[in-house]
N, CA, C and O atoms as CSV, one atom per row, in Angstrom:
chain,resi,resn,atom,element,x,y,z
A,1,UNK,N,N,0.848,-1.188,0.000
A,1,UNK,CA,C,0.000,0.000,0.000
A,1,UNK,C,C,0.887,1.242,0.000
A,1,UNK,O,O,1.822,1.270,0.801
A,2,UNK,N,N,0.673,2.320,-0.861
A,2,UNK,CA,C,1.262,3.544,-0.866
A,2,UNK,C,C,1.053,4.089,0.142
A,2,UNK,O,O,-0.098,3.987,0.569
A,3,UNK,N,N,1.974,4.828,0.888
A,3,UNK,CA,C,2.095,5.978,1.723
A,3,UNK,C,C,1.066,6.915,1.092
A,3,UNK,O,O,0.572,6.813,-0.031
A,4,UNK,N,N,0.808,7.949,2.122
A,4,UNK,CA,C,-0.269,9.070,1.715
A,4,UNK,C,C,0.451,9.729,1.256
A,4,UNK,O,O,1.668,9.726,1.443
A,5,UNK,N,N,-0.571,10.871,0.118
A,5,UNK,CA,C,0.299,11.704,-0.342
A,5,UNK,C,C,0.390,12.823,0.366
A,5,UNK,O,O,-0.606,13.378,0.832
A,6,UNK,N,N,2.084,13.436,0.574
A,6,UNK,CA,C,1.631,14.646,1.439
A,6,UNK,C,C,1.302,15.941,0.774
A,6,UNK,O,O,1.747,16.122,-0.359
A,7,UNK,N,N,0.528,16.923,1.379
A,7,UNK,CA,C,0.163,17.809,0.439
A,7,UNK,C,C,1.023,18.782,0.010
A,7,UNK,O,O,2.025,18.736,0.724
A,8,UNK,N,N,1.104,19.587,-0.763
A,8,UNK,CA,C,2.146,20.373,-1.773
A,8,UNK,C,C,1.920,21.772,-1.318
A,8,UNK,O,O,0.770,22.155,-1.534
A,9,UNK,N,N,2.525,22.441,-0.878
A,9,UNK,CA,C,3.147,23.720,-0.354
A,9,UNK,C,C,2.572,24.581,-1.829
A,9,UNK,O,O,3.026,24.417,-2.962
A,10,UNK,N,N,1.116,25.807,-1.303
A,10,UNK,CA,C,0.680,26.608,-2.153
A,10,UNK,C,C,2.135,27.347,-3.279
A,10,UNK,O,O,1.875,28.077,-4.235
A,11,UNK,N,N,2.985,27.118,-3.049
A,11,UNK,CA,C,4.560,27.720,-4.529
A,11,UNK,C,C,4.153,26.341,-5.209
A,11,UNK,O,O,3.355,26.297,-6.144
A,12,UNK,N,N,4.601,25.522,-4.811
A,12,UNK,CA,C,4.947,23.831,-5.361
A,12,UNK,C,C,3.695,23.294,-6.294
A,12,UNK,O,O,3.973,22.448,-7.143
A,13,UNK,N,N,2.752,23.606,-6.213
A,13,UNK,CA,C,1.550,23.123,-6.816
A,13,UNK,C,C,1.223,23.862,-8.071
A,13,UNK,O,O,1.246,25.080,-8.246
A,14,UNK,N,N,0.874,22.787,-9.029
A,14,UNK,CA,C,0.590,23.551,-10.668
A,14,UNK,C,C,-0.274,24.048,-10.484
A,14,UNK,O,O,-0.920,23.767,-9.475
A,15,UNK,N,N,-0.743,25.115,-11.449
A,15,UNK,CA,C,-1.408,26.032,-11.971
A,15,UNK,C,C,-2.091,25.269,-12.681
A,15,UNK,O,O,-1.493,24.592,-13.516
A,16,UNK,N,N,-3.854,25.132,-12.531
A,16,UNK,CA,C,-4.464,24.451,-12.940
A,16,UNK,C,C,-5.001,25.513,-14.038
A,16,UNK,O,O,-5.102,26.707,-13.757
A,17,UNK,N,N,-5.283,25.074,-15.107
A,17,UNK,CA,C,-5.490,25.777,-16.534
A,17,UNK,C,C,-7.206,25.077,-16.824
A,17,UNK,O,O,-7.533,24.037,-16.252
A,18,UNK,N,N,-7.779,25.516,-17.386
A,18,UNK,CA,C,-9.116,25.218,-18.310
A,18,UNK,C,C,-9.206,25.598,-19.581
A,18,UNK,O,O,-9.703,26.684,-19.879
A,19,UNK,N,N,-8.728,24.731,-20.499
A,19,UNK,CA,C,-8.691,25.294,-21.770
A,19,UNK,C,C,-10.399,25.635,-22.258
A,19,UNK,O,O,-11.427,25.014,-21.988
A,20,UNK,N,N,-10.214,26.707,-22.961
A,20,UNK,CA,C,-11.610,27.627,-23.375
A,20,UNK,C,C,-12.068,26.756,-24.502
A,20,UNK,O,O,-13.286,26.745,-24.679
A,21,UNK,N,N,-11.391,26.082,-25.238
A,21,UNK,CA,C,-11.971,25.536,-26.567
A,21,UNK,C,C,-12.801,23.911,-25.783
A,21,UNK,O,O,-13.426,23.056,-26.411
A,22,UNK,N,N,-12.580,23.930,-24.621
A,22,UNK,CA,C,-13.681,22.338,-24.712
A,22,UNK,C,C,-15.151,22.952,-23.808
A,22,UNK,O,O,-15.335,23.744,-22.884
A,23,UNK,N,N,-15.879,22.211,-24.547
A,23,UNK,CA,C,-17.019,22.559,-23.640
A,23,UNK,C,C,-17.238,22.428,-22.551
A,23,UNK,O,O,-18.181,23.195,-22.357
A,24,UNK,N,N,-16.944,21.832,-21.412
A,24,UNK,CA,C,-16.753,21.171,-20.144
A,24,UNK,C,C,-16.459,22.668,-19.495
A,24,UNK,O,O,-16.762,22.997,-18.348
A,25,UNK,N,N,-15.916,23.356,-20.308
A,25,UNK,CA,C,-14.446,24.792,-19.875
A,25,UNK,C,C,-15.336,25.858,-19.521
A,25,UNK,O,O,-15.278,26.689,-18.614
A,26,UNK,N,N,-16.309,25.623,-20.577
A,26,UNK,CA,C,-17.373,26.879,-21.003
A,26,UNK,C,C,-18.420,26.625,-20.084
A,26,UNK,O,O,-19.245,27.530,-19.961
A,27,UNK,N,N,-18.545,25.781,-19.532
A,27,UNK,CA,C,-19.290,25.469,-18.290
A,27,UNK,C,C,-18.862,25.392,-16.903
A,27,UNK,O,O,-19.567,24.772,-16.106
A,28,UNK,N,N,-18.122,25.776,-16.643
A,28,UNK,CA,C,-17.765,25.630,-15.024
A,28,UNK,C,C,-17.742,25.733,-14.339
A,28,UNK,O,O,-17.283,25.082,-13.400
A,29,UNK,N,N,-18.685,27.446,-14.510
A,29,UNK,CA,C,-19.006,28.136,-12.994
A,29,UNK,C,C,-20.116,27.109,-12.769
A,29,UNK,O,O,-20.171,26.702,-11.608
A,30,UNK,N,N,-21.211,26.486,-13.808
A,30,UNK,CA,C,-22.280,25.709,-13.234
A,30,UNK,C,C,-22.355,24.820,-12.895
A,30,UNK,O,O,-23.320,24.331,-12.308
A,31,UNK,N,N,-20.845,24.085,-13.293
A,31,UNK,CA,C,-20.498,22.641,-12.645
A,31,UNK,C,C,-20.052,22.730,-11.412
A,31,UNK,O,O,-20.369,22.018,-10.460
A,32,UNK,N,N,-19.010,23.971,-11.444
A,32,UNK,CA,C,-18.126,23.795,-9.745
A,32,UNK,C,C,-19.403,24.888,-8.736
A,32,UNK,O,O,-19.057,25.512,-7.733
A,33,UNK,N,N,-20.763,24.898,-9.261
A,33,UNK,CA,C,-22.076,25.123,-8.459
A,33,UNK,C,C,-22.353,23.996,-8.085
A,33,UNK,O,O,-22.475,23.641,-6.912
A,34,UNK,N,N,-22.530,23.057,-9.453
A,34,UNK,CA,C,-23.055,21.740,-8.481
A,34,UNK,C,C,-22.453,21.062,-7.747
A,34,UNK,O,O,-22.936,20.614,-6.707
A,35,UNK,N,N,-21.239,20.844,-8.156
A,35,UNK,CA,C,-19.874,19.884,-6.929
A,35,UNK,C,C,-19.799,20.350,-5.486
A,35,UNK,O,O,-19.350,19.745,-4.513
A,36,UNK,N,N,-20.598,22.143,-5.604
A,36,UNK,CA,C,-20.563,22.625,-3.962
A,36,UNK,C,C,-21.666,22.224,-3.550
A,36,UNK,O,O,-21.563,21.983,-2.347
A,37,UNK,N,N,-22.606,22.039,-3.902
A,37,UNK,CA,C,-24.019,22.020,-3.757
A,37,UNK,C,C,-24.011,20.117,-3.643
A,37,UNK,O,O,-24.665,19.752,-2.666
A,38,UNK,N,N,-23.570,19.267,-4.231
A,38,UNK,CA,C,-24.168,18.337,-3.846
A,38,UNK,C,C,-22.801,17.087,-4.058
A,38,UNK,O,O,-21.725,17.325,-4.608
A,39,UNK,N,N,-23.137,16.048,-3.585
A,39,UNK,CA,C,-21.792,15.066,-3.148
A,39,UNK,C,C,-20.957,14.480,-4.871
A,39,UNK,O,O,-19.813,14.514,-5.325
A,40,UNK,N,N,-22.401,13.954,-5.400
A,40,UNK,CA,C,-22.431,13.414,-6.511
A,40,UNK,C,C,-23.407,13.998,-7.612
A,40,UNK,O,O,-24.625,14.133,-7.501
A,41,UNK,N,N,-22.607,14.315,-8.700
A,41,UNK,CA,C,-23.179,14.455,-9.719
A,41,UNK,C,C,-23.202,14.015,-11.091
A,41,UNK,O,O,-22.170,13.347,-11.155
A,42,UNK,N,N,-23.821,13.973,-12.395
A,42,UNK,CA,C,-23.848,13.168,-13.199
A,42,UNK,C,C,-23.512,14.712,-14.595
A,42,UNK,O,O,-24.333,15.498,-15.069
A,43,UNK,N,N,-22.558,14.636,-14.757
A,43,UNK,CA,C,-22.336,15.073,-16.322
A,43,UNK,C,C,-22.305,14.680,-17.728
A,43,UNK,O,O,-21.364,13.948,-18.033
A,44,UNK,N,N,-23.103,14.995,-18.629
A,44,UNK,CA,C,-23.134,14.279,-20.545
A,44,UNK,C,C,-22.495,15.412,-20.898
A,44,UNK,O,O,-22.239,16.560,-20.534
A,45,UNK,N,N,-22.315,14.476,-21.916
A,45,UNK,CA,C,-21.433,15.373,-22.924
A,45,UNK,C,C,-20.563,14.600,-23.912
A,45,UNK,O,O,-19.962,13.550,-23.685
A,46,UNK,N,N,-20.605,15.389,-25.195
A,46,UNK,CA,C,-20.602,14.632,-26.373
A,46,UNK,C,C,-18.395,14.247,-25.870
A,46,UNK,O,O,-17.754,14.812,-24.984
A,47,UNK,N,N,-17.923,13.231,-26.784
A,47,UNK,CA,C,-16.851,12.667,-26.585
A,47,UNK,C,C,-16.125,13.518,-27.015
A,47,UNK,O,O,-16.403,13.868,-28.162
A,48,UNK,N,N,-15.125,14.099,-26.463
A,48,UNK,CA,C,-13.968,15.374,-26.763
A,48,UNK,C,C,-14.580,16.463,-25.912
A,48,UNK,O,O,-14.077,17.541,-26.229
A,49,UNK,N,N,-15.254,16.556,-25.188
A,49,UNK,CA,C,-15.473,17.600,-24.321
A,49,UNK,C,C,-14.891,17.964,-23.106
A,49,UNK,O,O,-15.052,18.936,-22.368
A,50,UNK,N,N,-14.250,17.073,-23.063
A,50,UNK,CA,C,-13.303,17.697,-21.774
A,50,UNK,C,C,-13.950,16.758,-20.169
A,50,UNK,O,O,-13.147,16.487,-19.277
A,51,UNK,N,N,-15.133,16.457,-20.076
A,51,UNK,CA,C,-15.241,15.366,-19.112
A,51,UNK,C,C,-14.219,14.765,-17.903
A,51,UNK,O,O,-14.175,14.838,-16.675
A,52,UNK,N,N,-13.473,14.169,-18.909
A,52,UNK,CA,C,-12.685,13.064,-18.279
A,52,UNK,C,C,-11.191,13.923,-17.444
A,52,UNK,O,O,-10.617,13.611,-16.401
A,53,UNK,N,N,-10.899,15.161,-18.482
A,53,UNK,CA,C,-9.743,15.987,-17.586
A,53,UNK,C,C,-10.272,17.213,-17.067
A,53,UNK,O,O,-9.677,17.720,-16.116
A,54,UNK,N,N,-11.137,17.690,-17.463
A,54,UNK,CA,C,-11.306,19.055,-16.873
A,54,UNK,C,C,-12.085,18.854,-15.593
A,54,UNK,O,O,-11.716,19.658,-14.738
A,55,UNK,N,N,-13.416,17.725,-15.025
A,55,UNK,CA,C,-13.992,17.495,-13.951
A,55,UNK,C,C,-13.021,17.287,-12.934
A,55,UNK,O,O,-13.067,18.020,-11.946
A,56,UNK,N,N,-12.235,16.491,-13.008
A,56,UNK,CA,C,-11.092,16.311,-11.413
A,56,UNK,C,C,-10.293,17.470,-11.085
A,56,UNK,O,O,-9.873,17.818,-9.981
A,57,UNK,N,N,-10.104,18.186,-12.576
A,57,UNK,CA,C,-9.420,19.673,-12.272
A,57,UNK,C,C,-10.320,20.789,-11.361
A,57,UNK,O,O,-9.782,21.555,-10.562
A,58,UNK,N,N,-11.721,20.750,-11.608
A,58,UNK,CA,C,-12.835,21.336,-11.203
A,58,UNK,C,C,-12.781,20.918,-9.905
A,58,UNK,O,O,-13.093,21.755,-9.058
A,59,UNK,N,N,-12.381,19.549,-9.449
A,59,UNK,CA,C,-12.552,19.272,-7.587
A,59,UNK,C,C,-11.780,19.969,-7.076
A,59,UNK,O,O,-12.054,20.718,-6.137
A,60,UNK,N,N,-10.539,19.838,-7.664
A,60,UNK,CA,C,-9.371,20.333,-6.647
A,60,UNK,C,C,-9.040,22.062,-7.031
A,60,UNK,O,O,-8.266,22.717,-6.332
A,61,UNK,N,N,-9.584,22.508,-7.948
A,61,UNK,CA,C,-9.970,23.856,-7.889
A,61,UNK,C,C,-10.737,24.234,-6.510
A,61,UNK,O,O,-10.494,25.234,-5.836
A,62,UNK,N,N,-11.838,23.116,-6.181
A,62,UNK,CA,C,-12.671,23.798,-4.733
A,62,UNK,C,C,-12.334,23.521,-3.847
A,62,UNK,O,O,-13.113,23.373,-2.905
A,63,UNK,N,N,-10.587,23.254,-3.694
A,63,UNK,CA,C,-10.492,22.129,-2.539
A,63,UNK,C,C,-10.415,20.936,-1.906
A,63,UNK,O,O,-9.797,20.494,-0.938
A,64,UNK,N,N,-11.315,20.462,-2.812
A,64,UNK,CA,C,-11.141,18.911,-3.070
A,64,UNK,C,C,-9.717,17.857,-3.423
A,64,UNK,O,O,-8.795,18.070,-4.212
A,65,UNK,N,N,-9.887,17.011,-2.773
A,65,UNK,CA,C,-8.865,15.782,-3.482
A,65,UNK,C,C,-7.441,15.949,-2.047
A,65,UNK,O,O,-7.425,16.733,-1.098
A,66,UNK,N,N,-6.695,15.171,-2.330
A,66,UNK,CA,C,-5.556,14.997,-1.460
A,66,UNK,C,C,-4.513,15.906,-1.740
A,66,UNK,O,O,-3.598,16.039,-0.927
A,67,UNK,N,N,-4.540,16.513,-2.737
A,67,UNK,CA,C,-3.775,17.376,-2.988
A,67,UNK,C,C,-3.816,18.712,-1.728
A,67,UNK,O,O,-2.877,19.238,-1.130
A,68,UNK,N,N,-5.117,18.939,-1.654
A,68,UNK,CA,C,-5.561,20.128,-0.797
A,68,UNK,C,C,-5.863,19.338,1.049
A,68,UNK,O,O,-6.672,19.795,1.856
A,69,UNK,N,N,-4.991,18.165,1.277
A,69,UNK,CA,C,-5.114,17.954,2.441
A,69,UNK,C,C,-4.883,18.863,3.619
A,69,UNK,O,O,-3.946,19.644,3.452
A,70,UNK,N,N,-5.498,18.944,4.742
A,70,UNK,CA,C,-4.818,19.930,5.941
A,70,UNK,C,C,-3.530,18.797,6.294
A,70,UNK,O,O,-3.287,17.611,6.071
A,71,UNK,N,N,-2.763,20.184,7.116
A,71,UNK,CA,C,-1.164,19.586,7.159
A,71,UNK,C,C,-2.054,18.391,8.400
A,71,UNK,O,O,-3.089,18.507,9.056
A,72,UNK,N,N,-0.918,17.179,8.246
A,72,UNK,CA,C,-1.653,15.938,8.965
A,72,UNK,C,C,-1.896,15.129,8.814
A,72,UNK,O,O,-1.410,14.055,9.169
A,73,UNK,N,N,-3.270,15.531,7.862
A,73,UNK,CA,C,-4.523,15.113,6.880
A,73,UNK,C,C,-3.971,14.190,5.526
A,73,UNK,O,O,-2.983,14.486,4.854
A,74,UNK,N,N,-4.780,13.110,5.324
A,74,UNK,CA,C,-4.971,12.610,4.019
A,74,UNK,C,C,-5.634,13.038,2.951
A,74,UNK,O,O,-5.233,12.853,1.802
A,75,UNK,N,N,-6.856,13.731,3.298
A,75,UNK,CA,C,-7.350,14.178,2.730
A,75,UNK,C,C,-8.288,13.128,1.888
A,75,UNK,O,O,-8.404,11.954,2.238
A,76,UNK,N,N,-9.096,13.807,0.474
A,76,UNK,CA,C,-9.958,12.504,0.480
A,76,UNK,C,C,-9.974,12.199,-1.244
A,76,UNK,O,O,-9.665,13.258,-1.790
A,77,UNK,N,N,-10.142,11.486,-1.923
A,77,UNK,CA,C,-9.596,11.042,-3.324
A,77,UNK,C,C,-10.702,11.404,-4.078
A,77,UNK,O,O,-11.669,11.579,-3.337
A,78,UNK,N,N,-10.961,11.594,-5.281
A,78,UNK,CA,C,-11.425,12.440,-6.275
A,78,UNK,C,C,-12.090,11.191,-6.966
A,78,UNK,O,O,-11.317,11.032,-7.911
A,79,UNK,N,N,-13.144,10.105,-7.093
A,79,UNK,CA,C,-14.017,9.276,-7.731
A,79,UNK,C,C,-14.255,10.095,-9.214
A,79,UNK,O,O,-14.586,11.268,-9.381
A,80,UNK,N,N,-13.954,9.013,-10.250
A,80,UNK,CA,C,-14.582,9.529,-11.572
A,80,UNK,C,C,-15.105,8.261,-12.035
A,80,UNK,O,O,-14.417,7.335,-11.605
A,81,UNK,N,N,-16.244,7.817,-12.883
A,81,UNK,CA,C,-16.461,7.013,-13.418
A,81,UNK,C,C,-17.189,6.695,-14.678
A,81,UNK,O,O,-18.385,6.951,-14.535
A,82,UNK,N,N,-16.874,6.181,-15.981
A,82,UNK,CA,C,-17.405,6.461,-17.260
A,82,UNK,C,C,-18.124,5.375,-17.851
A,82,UNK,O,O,-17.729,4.584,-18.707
A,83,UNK,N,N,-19.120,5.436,-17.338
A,83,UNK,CA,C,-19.960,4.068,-17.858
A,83,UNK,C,C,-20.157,4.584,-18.942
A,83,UNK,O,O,-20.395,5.791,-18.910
A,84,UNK,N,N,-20.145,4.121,-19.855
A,84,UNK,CA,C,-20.479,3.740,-21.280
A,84,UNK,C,C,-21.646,3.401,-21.366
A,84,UNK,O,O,-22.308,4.313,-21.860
A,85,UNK,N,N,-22.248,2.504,-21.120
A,85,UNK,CA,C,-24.272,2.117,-21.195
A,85,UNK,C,C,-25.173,1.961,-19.811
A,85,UNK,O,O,-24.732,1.091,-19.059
A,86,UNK,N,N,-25.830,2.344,-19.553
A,86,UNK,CA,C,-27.164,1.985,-18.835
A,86,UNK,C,C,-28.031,1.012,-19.078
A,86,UNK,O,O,-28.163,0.487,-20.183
A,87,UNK,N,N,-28.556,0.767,-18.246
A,87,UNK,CA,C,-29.332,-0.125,-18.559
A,87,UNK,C,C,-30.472,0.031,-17.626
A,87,UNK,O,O,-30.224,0.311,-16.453
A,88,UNK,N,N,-31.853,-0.139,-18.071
A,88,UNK,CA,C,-33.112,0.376,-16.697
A,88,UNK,C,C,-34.100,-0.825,-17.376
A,88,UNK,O,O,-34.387,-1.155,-18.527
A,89,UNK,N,N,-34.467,-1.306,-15.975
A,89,UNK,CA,C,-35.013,-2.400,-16.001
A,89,UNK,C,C,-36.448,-2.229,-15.951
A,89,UNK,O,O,-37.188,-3.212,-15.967
């Protein structure tokens, strides 16, 4: 099992970027509304939109993730998951 990660000293930590050309980008004040507002949420969006990198960038923009642990702290890991089909019974 890995050691925790310890968290990164506000100099040491990248500069998180949102590129403007994906749609995911062009949405974010209303996404990082809902990520404050509620635990779990469900985002669509057509394939090349930014989904898969720009949402975990969006957590730890608010704080979120282990990166932003208190000194100590583990802090808590960033869940993504891309189901491909549904199914309703």
């Amino acid at each position: 099992m890995n050691a925790p990660a310890s968290p990164a000293s506000a100099s040491s930590r990248p500069v998180i970027a949102f590129p403007p050309e994906l749609p995911v980008s062009a949405r974010r004040a209303e996404i990082e509304t809902a990520l404050q507002k509620h635990q779990v949420i469900i985002v669509c969006g057509e394939t090349g939109s930014g989904k898969t990198t720009q949402l975990p960038k969006m957590a730890l923009a608010l704080g979120r993730g282990r990166l932003n642990a208190q000194a100590g702290g583990r802090g808590r890991l960033i869940g993504h998951t891309q189901p491909r089909r549904f199914v309703f019974v």
